[in-house]
C-alpha positions, 0 to 999 in steps of 0.5 A: 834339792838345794840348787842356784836358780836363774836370776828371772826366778829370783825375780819373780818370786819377789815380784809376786809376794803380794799376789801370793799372800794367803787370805786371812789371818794365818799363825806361824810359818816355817820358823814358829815353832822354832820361835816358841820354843825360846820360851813359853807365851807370857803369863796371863798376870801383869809382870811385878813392879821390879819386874817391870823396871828390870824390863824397862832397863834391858830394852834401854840397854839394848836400843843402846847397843844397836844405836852404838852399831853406827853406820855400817855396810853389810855384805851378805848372801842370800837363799830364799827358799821358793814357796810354791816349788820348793826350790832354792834360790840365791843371790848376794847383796850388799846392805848400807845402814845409817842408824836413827840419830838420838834425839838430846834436848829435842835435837837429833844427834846422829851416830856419825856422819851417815846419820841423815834422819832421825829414823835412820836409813836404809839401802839394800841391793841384791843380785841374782847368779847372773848379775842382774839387780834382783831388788833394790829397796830403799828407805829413809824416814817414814818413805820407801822404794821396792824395786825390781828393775828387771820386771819394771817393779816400783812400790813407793810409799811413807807413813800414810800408805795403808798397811793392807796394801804392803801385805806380803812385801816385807818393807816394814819388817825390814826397816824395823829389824835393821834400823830399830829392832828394840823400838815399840812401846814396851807392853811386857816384860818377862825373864825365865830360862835365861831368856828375856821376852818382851812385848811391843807396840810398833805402829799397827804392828804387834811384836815379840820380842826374845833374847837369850844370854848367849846373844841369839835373838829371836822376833815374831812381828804381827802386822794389823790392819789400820786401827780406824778399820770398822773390823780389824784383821790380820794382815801377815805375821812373820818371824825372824830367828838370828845368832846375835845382832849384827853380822850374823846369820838369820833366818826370816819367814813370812806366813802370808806368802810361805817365804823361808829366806836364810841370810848369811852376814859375811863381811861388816865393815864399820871403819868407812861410813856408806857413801851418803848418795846410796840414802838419796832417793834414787829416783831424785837421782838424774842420769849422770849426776851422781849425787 
């Protein structure tokens, strides 16, 4: 049955996603097949030369027009459905954006005045039903913050914390799927059904990638453990299934925890910029400051 939990639920489903991952590689989640339906996996034999270009121009066209997204706020309402009871909780959050800057001639030019990093920013707050901050997660760069203040929950990190110990935070999808979702090294190229399929190498991450011509998108992220490991192995893999880029609606899940969560875009605004301070690092904020 589909009802509002208290907010200490909220909380301590996020808290003990890690703790609750599965051992071992695990396929799929609640969104897979789904996910495979959009087209079937990639054929064994390399794609055509025409193929690969056509391939190669999409995905510029489409880091194109998430770059033209410019800095933005989303105001969104969150449902996450809870893997061990079933019950679905919920909360509602605001999502301040500052996309990657491009870099021209070696110079990072950034996509209005929130462009503070060449990789983009990130700022997301959620609150539980009675107000109380369920998460904060912020990223800027290669660093991040997952907080929940309400158990004493702090994770920080950057580009040298190892993956393995992430397992069952989504940190990493989170940054890539809201500040560059087309971002990867392009590894296949695919178009059948009206459907563009790709394959890229983001990291020690693995994604496919789909998009029909109507605009709805559909991801599947597999997350590897470090390429130096004597043995590597699975780490987690989840999967995303949106209407379109943007404000729209999306689902996520995550096969290591069970996570099913539904994201409603209700509002975007474009005309004002974020604030500058919400991409400060909040614990370099002191008391009263502001700034």
């Amino acid at each position: 049955m589909r009802r509002p939990v208290s907010a200490a639920c909220l909380l301590l489903s996020l808290a003990c996603a890690p703790a609750c991952a599965v051992q071992g590689p695990r396929r799929g989640g609640a969104l897979d097949a789904e996910f495979a339906q959009l087209l079937p996996r990639p054929a064994p034999d390399a794609p055509a030369a025409p193929a690969w270009r056509e391939g190669r121009q999409r995905l510029a066209d489409l880091r194109r027009e998430v770059a033209g997204a410019g800095p933005r706020t989303l105001r969104v309402r969150l449902s996450l459905r809870e893997p061990r009871t079933g019950q679905v909780i919920e909360a509602r959050g605001a999502i301040a954006i500052a996309p990657p800057a491009e870099v021209v001639d070696g110079r990072a030019r950034g996509a209005g005045s929130a462009a503070v990093e060449p990789e983009g920013a990130l700022r997301m707050i959620l609150l539980g039903p009675g107000g109380t901050t369920a998460l904060d997660l912020w990223t800027r760069g290669d660093r991040f913050r997952f907080a929940v203040p309400a158990l004493d929950l702090l994770k920080r990190g950057d580009a040298s914390t190892p993956r393995a110990s992430l397992r069952g935070l989504p940190v990493d999808f989170l940054r890539w799927w809201m500040l560059h979702p087309a971002a990867g090294t392009l590894l296949w190229y695919e178009r059948a059904a009206s459907v563009d399929a790709f394959v890229l190498r983001d990291g020690d991450a693995v994604i496919e990638l789909r998009i029909d011509d109507r605009g709805s998108i559909g991801a599947r992220r597999t997350t590897w453990s470090a390429a130096g490991d004597a043995r590597r192995r699975q780490l987690d893999e989840e999967v995303v299934i949106a209407e379109r880029m943007g404000c729209g609606n999306v689902r996520y899940a995550q096969a290591s925890t069970g996570l099913l969560v539904t994201v409603i875009c209700e509002a975007e605004e474009r005309d004002r910029a974020p604030d500058p301070r919400a991409f400060v690092d909040p614990d370099a904020i002191r008391p009263g400051d502001g700034s």
